[in-house]
DRENTITI-124612 format. One record per residue (C-alpha): residue in one letter; x, y, z; residue number from 1. Coordinates in steps of 0.001 Angstrom, whole numbers, plus 500000, padded with zeros to 6 digits. Layout:
+------+--------+--------+--------+-----+
! type !      u !      v !      w ! seq !
+------+--------+--------+--------+-----+
!    A !      X !      Y !      Z ! NUM !
...
+------+--------+--------+--------+-----+
END
This chain:
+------+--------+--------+--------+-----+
! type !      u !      v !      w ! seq !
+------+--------+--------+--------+-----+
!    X ! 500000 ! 500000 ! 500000 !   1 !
!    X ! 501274 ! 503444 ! 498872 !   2 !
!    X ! 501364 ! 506263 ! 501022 !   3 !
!    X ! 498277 ! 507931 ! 498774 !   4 !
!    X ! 496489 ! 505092 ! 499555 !   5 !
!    X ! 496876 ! 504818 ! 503108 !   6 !
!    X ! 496018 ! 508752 ! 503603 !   7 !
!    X ! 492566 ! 507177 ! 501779 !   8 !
!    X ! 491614 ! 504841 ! 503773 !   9 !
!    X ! 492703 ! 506666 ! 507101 !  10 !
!    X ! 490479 ! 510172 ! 505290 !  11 !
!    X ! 487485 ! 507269 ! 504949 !  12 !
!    X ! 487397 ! 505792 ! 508286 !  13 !
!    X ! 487488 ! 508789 ! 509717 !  14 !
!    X ! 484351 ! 510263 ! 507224 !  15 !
!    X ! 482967 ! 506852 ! 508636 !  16 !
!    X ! 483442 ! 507284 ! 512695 !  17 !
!    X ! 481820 ! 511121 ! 512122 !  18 !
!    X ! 479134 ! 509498 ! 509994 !  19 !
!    X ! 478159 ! 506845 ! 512651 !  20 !
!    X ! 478189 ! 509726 ! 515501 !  21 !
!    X ! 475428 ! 511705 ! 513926 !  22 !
!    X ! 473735 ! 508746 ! 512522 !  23 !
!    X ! 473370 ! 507667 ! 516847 !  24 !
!    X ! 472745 ! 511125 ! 517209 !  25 !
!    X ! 469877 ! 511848 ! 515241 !  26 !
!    X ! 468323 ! 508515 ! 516208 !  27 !
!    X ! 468525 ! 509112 ! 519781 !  28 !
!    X ! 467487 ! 512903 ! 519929 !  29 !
!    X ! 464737 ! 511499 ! 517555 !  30 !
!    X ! 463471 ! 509038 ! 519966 !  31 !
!    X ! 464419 ! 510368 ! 523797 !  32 !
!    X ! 464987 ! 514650 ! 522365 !  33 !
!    X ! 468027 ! 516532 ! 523249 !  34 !
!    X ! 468471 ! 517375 ! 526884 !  35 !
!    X ! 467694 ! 513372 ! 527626 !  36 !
!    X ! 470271 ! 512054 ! 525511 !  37 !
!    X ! 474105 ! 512281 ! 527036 !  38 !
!    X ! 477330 ! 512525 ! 524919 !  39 !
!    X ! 478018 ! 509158 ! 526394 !  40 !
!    X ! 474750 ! 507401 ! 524838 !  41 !
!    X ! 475642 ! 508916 ! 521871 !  42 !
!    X ! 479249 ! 507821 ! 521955 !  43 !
!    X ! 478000 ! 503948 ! 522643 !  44 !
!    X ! 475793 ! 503881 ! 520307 !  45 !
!    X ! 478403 ! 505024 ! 517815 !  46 !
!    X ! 480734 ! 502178 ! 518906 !  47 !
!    X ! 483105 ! 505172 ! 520098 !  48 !
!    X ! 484497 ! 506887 ! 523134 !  49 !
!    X ! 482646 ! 509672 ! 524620 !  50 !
!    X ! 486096 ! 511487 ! 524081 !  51 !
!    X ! 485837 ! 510891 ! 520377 !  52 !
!    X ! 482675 ! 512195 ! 520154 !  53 !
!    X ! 483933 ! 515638 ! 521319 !  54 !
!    X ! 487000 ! 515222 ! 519123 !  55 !
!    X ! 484249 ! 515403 ! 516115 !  56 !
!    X ! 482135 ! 517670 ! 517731 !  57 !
!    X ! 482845 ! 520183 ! 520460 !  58 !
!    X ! 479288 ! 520027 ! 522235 !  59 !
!    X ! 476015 ! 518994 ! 521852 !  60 !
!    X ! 474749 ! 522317 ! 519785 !  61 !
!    X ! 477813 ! 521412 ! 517070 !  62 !
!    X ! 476643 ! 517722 ! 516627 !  63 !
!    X ! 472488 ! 519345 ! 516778 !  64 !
!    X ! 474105 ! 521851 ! 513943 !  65 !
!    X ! 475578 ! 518797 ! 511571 !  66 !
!    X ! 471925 ! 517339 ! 511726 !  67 !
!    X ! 470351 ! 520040 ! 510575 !  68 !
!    X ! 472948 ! 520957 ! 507937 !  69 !
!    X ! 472481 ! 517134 ! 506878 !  70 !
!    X ! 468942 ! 517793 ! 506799 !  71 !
!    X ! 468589 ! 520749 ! 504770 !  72 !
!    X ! 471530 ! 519427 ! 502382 !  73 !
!    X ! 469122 ! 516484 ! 501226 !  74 !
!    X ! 466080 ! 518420 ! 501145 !  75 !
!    X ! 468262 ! 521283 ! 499282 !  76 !
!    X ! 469398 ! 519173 ! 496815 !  77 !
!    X ! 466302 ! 516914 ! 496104 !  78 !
!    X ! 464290 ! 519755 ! 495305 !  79 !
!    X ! 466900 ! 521130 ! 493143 !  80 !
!    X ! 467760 ! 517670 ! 491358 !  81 !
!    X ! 463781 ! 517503 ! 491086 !  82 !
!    X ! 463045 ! 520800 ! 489085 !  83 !
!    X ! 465906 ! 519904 ! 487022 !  84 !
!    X ! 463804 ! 517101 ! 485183 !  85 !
!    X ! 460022 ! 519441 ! 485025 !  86 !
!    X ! 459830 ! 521967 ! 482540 !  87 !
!    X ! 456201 ! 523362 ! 483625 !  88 !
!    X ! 456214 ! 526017 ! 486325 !  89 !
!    X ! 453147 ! 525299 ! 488405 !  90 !
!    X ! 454183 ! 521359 ! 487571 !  91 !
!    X ! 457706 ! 522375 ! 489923 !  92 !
!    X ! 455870 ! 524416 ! 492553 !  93 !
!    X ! 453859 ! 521367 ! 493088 !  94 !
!    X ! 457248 ! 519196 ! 492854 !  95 !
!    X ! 458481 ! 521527 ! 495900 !  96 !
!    X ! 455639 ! 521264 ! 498058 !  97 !
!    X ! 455263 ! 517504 ! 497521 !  98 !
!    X ! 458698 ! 517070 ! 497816 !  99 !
!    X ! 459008 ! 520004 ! 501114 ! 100 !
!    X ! 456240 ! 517918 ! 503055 ! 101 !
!    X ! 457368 ! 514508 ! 502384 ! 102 !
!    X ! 460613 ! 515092 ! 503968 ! 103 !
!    X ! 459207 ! 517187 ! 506433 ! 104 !
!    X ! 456666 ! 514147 ! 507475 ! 105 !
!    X ! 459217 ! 511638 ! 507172 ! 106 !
!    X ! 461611 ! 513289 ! 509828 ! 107 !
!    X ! 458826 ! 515262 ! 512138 ! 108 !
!    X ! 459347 ! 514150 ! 515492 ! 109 !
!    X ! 463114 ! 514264 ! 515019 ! 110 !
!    X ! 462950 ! 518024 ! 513036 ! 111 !
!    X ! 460109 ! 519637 ! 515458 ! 112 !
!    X ! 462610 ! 518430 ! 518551 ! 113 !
!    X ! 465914 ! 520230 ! 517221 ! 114 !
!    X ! 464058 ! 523232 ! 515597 ! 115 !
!    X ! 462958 ! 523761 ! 518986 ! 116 !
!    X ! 465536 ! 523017 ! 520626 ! 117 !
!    X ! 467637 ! 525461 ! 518353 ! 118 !
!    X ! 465440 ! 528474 ! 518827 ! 119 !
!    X ! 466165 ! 527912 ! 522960 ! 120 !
!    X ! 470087 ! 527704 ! 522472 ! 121 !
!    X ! 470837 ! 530117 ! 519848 ! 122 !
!    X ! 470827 ! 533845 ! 521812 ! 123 !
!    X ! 470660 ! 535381 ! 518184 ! 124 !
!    X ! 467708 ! 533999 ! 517059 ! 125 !
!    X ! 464969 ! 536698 ! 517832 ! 126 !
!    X ! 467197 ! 539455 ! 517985 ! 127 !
!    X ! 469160 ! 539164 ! 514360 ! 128 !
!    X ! 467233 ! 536042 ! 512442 ! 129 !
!    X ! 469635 ! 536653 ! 509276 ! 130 !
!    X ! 472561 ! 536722 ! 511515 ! 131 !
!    X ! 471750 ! 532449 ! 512767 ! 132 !
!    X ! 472733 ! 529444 ! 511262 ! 133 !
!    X ! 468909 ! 528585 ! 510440 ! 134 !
!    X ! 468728 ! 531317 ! 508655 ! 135 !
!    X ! 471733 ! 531147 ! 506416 ! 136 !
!    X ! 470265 ! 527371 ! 505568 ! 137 !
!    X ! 466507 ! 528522 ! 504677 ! 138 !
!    X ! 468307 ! 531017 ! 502515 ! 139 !
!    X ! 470213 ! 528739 ! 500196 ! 140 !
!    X ! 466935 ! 526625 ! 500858 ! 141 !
!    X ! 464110 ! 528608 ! 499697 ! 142 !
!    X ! 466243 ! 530559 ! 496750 ! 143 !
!    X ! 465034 ! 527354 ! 494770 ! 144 !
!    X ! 461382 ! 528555 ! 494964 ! 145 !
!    X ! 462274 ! 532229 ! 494254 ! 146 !
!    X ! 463875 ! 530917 ! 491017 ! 147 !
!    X ! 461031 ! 529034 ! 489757 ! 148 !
!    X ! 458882 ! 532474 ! 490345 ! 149 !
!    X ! 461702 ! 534218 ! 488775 ! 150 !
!    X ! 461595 ! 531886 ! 485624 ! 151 !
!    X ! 457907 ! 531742 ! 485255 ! 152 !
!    X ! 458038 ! 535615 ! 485294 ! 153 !
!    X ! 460334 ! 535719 ! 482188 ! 154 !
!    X ! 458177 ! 533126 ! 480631 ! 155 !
!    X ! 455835 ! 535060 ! 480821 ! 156 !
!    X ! 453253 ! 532859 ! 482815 ! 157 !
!    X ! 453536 ! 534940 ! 485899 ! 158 !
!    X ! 452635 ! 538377 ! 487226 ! 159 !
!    X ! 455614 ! 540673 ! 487120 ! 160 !
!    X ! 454794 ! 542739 ! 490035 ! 161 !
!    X ! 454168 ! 540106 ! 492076 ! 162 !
!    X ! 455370 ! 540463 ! 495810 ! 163 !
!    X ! 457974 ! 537564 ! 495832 ! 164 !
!    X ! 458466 ! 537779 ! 499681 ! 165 !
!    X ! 454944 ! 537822 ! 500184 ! 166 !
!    X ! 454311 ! 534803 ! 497981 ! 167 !
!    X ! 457337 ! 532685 ! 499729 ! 168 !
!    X ! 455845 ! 533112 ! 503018 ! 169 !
!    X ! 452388 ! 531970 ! 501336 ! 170 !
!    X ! 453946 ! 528780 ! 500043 ! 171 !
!    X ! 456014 ! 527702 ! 502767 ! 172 !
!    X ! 453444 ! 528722 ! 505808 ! 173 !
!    X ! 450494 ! 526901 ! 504143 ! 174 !
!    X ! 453112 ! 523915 ! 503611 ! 175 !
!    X ! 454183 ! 524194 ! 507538 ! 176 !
!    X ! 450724 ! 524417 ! 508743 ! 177 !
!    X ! 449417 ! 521503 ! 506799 ! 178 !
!    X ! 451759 ! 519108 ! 507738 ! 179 !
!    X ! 450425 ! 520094 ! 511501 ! 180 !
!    X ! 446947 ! 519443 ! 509646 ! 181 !
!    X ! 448009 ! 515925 ! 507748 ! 182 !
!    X ! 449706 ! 514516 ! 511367 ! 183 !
!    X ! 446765 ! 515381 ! 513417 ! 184 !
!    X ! 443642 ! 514140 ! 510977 ! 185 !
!    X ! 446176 ! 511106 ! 510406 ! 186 !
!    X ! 445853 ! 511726 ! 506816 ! 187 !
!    X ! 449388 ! 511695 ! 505603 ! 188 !
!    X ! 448655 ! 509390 ! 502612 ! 189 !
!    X ! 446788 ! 512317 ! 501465 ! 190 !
!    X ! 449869 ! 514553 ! 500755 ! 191 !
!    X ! 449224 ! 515243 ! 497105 ! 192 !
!    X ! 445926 ! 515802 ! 497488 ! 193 !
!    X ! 446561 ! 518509 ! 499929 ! 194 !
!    X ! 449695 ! 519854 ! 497474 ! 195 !
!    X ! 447256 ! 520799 ! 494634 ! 196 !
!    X ! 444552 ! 521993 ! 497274 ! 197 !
!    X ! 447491 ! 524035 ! 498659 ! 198 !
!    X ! 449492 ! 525050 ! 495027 ! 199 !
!    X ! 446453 ! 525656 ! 493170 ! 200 !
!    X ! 444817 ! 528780 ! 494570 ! 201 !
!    X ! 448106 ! 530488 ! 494771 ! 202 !
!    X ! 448781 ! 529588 ! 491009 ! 203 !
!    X ! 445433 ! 531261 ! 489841 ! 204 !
!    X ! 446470 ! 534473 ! 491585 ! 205 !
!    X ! 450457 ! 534308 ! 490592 ! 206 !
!    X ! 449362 ! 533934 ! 486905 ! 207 !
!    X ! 449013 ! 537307 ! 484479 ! 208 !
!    X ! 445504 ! 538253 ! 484903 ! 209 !
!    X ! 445013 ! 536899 ! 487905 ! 210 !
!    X ! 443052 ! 533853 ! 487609 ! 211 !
!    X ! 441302 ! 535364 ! 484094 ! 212 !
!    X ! 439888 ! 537737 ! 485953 ! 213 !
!    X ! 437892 ! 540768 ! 484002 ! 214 !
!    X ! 438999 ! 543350 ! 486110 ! 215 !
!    X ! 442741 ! 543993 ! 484866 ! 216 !
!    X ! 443177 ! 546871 ! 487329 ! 217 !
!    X ! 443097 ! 544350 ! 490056 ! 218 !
!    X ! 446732 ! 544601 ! 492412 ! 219 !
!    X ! 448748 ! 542131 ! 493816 ! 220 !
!    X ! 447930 ! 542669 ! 497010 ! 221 !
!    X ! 444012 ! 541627 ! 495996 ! 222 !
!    X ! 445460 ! 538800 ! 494131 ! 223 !
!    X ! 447292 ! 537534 ! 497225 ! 224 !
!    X ! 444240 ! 538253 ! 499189 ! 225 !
!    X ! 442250 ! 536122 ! 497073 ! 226 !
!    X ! 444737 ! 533536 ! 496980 ! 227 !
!    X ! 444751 ! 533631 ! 500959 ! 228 !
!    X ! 440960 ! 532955 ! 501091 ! 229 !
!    X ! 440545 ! 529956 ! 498375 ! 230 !
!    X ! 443797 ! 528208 ! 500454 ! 231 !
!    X ! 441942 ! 528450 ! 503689 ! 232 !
!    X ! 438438 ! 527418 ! 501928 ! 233 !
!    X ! 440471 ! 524747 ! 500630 ! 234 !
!    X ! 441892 ! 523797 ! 503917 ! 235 !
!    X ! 438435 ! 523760 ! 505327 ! 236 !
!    X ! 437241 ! 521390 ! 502687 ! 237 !
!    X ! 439887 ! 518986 ! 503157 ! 238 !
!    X ! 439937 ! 519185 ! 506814 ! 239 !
!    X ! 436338 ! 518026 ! 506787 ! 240 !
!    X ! 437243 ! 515117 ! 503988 ! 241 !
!    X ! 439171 ! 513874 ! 506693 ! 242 !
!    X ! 437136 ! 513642 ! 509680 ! 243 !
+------+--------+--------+--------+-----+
END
């Protein structure tokens, strides 16, 4: 074995021992949550010393910090990878919903414990929001939506003067809030159902003329108002679908 080799192989068990720490990690804070799981459960779990697991990560916030990163990495880059293959615009908003509340569903109870626990640790975090980690990760996050808005603008399928903020928070709230909706009707095989009930409303108002509507002095802000009202008569109809 040549020295180039044997830097390898010491660079990949090493890439291993880190992987197997946050893989016990995020299966324990999944199942017992943050404060109840030690270093030193983690650390057995891993097959490692408690020692190594500081050598990899100084504290408990670092290692709750790589999960998170790993988390938004894969839901980063499947959305991305995802668009990649749809040419139609309202076809990748509902791709990013879909694909937004799938993973969200599929990690919940570990991804509601850390986000939590994150917004208690970091001091930042209601005082500068673009200053914290979080932040910096929904940024590179969400930029995937604002560029399918941004596209179907110069195609010219969408509004120009639409608020882009105002239609992020839109997308990504209703998402949030019906997951909560899914988990507690036990409906989650339902997801993309409640997608198009979710996507659909808000793509009649992003579109130029606002849903065909006659009136073509109607503004944005009535378009997003409209948009708010046929997503929570949506909501309502689904809701009671469920019950």
């Amino acid at each position: 074995m040549n020295i180039s080799e044997a830097r390898n192989k010491t660079r990949e068990r090493l890439e291993q021992r880190e992987a197997d720490i946050l893989q016990a990690a995020t299966k324990l804070f999944a199942a017992d949550g943050f404060h109840a799981t030690s270093t030193r459960k983690i650390a057995a779990a891993a097959g490692v010393s408690e020692g190594t697991v500081f050598h990899y990560f100084s504290t408990k916030n670092a290692l709750l910090l790589a999960i998170l990163d790993n988390f938004y990495a894969d839901l980063t880059e499947s959305a991305r990878e995802g668009i990649t293959e749809i040419m139609g615009t309202r076809e990748r908003l509902l791709f990013l919903a879909e694909n937004h509340l799938r993973l969200l569903l599929d990690n919940q109870a570990l991804m509601m414990r850390l986000i939590q626990v994150y917004l208690s640790v970091d001091p930042n975090y209601f005082l500068d929001y673009k200053s914290t980690h979080i932040h910096e990760l929904n940024y590179q996050y969400t930029r995937i939506f604002d560029g399918v808005i941004r596209e179907g603008i110069e195609r010219g399928y969408l509004d120009p003067d639409l608020e882009l903020s105002a239609l992020r928070d839109l997308f990504f709230g209703g998402l949030e809030y019906g997951m909560r909706t899914l988990l507690g009707r036990k409906s989650t095989d339902r997801v993309a159902t409640y997608v198009e009930h979710i996507v659909e409303p808000l793509w009649q108002s992003m579109q130029v003329g606002g849903n065909g509507d006659k009136d073509t002095t109607i503004t944005t802000a009535q378009r997003l108002e409209q948009a708010c009202q046929r997503v929570e008569k949506a909501a309502k109809k689904l809701e009671k679908a469920t019950r």
